[in-house]
C-alpha positions in Angstrom: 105.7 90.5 -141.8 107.0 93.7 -140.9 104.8 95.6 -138.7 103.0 99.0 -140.0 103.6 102.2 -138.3 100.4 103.4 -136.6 99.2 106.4 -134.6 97.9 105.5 -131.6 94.9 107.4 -132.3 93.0 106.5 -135.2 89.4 108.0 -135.1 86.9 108.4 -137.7 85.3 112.0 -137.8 85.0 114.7 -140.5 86.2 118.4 -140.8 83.1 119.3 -138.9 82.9 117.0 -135.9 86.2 116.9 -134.9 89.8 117.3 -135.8 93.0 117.8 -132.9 95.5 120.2 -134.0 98.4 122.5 -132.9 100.2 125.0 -135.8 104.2 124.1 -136.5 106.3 124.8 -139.7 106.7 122.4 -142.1 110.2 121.6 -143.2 110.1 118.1 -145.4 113.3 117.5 -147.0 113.0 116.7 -150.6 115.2 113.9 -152.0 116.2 115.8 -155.1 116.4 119.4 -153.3 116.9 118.3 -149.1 116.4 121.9 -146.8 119.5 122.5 -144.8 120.4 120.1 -141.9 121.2 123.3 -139.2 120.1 126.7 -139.8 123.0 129.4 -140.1 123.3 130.7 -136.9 122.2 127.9 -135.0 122.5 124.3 -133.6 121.6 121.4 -135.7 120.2 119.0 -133.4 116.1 118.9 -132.2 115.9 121.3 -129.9 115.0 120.1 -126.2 112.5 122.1 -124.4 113.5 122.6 -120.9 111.2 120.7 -118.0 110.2 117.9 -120.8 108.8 115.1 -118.9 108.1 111.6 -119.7 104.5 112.0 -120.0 104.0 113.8 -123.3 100.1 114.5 -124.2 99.7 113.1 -127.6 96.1 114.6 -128.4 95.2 117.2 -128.1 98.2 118.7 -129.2 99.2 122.7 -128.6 97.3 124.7 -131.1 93.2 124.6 -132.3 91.0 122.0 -132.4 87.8 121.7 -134.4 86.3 118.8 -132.0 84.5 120.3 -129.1 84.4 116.8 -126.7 88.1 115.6 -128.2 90.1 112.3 -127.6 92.5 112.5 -125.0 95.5 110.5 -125.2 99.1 110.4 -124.1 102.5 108.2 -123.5 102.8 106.1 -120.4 104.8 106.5 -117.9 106.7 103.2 -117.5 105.4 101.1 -114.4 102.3 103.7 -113.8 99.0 102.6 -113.7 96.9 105.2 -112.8 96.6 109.0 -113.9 95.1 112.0 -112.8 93.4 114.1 -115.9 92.3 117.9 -115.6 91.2 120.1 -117.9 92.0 123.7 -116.9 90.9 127.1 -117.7 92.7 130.5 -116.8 94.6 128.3 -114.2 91.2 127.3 -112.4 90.7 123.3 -112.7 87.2 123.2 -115.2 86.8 118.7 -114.6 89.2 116.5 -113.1 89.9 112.9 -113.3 91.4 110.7 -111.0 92.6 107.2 -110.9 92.8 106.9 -115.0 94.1 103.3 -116.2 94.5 103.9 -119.9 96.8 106.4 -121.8 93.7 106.9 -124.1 90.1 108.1 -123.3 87.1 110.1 -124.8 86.5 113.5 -123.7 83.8 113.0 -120.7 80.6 112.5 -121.4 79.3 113.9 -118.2 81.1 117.1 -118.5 80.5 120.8 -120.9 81.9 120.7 -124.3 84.5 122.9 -125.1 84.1 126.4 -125.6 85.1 128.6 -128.5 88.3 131.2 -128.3 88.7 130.0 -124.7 92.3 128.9 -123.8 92.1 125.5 -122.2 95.2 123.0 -120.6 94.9 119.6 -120.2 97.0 118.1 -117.7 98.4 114.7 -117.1 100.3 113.7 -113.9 101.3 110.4 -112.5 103.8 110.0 -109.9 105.3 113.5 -109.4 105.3 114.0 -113.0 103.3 115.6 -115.5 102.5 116.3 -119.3 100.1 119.2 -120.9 99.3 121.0 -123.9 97.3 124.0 -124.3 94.2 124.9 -127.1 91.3 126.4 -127.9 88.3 125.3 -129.9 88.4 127.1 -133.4 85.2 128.4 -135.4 83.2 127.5 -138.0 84.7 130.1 -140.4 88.2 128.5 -140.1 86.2 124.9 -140.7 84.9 125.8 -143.6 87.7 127.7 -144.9 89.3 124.0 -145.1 86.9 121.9 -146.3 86.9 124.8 -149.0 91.0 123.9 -149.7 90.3 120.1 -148.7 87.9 119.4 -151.7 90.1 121.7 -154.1 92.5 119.3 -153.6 89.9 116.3 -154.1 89.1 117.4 -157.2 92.4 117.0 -158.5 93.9 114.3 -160.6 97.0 113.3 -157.9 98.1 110.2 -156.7 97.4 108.9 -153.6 100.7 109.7 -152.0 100.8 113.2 -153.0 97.1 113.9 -152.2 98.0 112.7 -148.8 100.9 115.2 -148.5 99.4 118.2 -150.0 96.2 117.5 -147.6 99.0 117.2 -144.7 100.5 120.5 -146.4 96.8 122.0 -145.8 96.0 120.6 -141.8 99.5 122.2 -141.3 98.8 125.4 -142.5 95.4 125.4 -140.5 97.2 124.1 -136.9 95.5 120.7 -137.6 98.1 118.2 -136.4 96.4 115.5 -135.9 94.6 114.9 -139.0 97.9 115.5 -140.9 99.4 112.9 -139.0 96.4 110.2 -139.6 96.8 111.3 -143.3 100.4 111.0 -143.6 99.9 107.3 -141.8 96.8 106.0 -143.3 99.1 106.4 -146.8 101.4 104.5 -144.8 99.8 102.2 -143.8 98.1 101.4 -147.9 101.6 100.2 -148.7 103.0 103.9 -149.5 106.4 103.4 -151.3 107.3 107.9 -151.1 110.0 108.5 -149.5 108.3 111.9 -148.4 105.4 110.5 -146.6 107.8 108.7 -144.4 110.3 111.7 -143.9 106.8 114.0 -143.3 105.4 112.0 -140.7 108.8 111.1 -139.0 109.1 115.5 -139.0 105.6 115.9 -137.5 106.4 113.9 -134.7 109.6 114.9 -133.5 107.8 119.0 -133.8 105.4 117.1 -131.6 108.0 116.3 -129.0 107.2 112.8 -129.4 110.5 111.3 -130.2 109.6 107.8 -129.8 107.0 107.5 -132.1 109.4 109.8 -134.9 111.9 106.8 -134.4 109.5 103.8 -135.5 109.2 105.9 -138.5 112.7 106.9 -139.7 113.0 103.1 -139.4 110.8 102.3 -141.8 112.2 104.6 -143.8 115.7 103.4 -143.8 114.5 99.9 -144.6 112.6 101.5 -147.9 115.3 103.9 -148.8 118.1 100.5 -148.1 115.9 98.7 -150.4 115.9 100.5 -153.0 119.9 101.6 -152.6 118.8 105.4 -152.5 121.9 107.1 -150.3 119.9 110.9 -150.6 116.8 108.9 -148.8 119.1 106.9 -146.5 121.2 110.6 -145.5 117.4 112.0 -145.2 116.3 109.3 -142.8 119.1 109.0 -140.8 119.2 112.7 -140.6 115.8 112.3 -138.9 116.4 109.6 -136.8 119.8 111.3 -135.1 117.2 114.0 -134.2 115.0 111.6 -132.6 117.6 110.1 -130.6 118.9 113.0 -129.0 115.6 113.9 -128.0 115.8 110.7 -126.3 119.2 111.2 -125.1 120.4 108.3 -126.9 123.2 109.5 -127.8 125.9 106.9 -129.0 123.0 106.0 -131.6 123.0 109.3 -132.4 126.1 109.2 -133.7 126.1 106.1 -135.5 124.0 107.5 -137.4 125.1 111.0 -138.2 128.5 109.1 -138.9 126.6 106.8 -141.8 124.9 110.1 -142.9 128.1 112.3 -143.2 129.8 109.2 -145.5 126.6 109.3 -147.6 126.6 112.8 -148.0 130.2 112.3 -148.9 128.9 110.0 -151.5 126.9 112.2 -152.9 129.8 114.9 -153.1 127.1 116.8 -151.3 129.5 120.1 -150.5 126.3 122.1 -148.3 124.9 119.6 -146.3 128.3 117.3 -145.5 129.6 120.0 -142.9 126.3 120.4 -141.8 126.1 116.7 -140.7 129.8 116.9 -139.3 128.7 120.4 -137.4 125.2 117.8 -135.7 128.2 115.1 -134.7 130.3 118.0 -133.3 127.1 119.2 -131.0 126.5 115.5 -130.0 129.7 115.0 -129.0 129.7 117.9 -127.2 126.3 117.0 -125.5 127.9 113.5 -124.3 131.0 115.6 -122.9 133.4 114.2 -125.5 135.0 117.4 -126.2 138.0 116.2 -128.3 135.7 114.5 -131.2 133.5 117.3 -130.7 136.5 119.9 -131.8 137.2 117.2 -134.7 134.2 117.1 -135.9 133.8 121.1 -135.9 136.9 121.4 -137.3 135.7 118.9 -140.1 132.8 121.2 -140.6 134.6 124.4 -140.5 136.9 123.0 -143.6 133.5 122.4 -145.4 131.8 125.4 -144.8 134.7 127.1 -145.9 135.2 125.4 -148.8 132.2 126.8 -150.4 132.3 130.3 -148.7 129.6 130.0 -145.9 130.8 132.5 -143.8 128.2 133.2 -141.6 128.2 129.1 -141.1 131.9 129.2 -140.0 131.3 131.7 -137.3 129.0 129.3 -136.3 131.1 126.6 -135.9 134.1 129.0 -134.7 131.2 130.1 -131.9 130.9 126.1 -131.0 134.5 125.6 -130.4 135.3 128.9 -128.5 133.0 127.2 -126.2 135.4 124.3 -125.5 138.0 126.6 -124.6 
């Protein structure tokens, strides 16, 4: 049986008592009407922060919380066994943790809950390297003021899978993450057979930096889209999982699958996005040093862009392969 993909923290608590969040844009792309691949003027690829380490705080995320006393949870570090956990505030360590054996604990009982409209930092470190996030705890105005959209949405007659992503539309727009996520999964993980659920929580995760996770998803959603022999939600997923990968610096999968995308898109006689995929193979090419397939595949995506008169687009591409002068 193929196994479900779950978040790795799955708590039960209500708008009041607790929710992680951090604020992001949405950008879900719509099997009949997909959003651009690459912006205009810019790269295509998931961008990197610089100073990314392997430890990556999964909750709680950058942004607000609602929970005072939240879970804290984040990636291991491969052969670690023990962490050190701080919480800080204004730079000044507030409780500290030492020799931590789990990637996943409650908020201490022993120390203050949170306080609102004060910046806080949690910290993770293990072996010379270290993960945070930053947040504040948000008010009971802004709780209410979703419960108030949550049960507007309730109330209507929707399925399950697109009350699930209008109540992930909602946590969004309020900076809550967290609960978007365990929406978006939870439909998952009830047999959900949309093609946006999958593409939503695959998008939430990579904005979360946590690439790994984002790539158990896309999966998922290449073996539904395969199954039902839909090449828009294959392009989509595949789309999605390039991004992952070169957030992992995998590249060579990378561009297996940007090349399968770019001969679906092709299928499709998809005019916008095809350069746009050639223009992603182009930057990963250019990532892994391969400068000659990098200048094909710009040049492939120059011819596309303009075919159909996307000017600004071609000084784009014309930017990318002045740099391989």
């Amino acid at each position: 049986m193929k196994p479900k993909v779950l978040f790795p923290l799955i708590v039960a608590f209500s708008l009041t008592t607790g929710i992680e969040s951090i604020v992001w844009q949405r950008a879900i792309a719509d099997t009949q009407n997909p959003k651009p691949i690459c912006p205009e003027n810019g790269p295509c690829r998931f961008p990197r922060r610089s100073g990314l380490t392997e430890i990556r705080v999964i909750t709680p995320p950058r942004g607000s919380l609602l929970n005072p006393q939240p879970t804290l949870s984040w990636t291991p570090l491969a052969d670690t066994q023990e962490y050190t956990v701080r919480l800080l505030r204004s730079g000044e360590t507030v409780w500290e943790l030492p020799n931590v054996r789990d990637t996943e604990i409650p908020y201490p009982a022993n120390q203050s809950p949170l306080t609102p409209g004060i910046n806080y930092e949690l910290m993770v470190e293990a072996d010379g390297k270290a993960g945070k996030s930053m947040f504040r705890l948000m008010t009971p105005s802004q709780a209410e003021s979703v419960m108030v959209e949550v049960e507007e949405i309730r109330q209507q007659n929707l399925s399950t899978d697109e009350m699930a992503l209008q109540l992930a539309q909602v946590y969004e727009d309020y900076d809550l993450m967290t609960l978007a996520i365990q929406t978006l999964t939870e439909a998952i993980d009830t047999n959900s057979q949309n093609l946006e659920v999958y593409q939503s929580l695959g998008n939430l995760y990579n904005r979360l930096e946590l690439p790994g996770l984002a790539e158990l998803v896309y999966q998922e959603s290449l073996d539904l889209a395969s199954s039902r022999q839909d090449i828009a939600g294959l392009a989509q997923a595949q789309i999605g999982l390039a991004r992952s990968f070169v957030a992992q610096e995998k590249l060579p999968q990378a561009v297996e699958v940007l090349t399968a995308a770019y001969s679906n898109y092709q299928q499709l006689n998809n005019a916008e996005l095809t350069p746009q995929v050639a223009q992603f193979l182009g930057e990963v090419y250019e990532m892994d040093n391969n400068y000659e397939e990098a200048r094909r595949w710009y040049q492939e995506a120059k011819a596309g862009y303009e075919a159909i008169g996307a000017e600004q687009r071609v000084e784009t591409v014309e930017k990318a392969m002045q740099r391989l002068n």
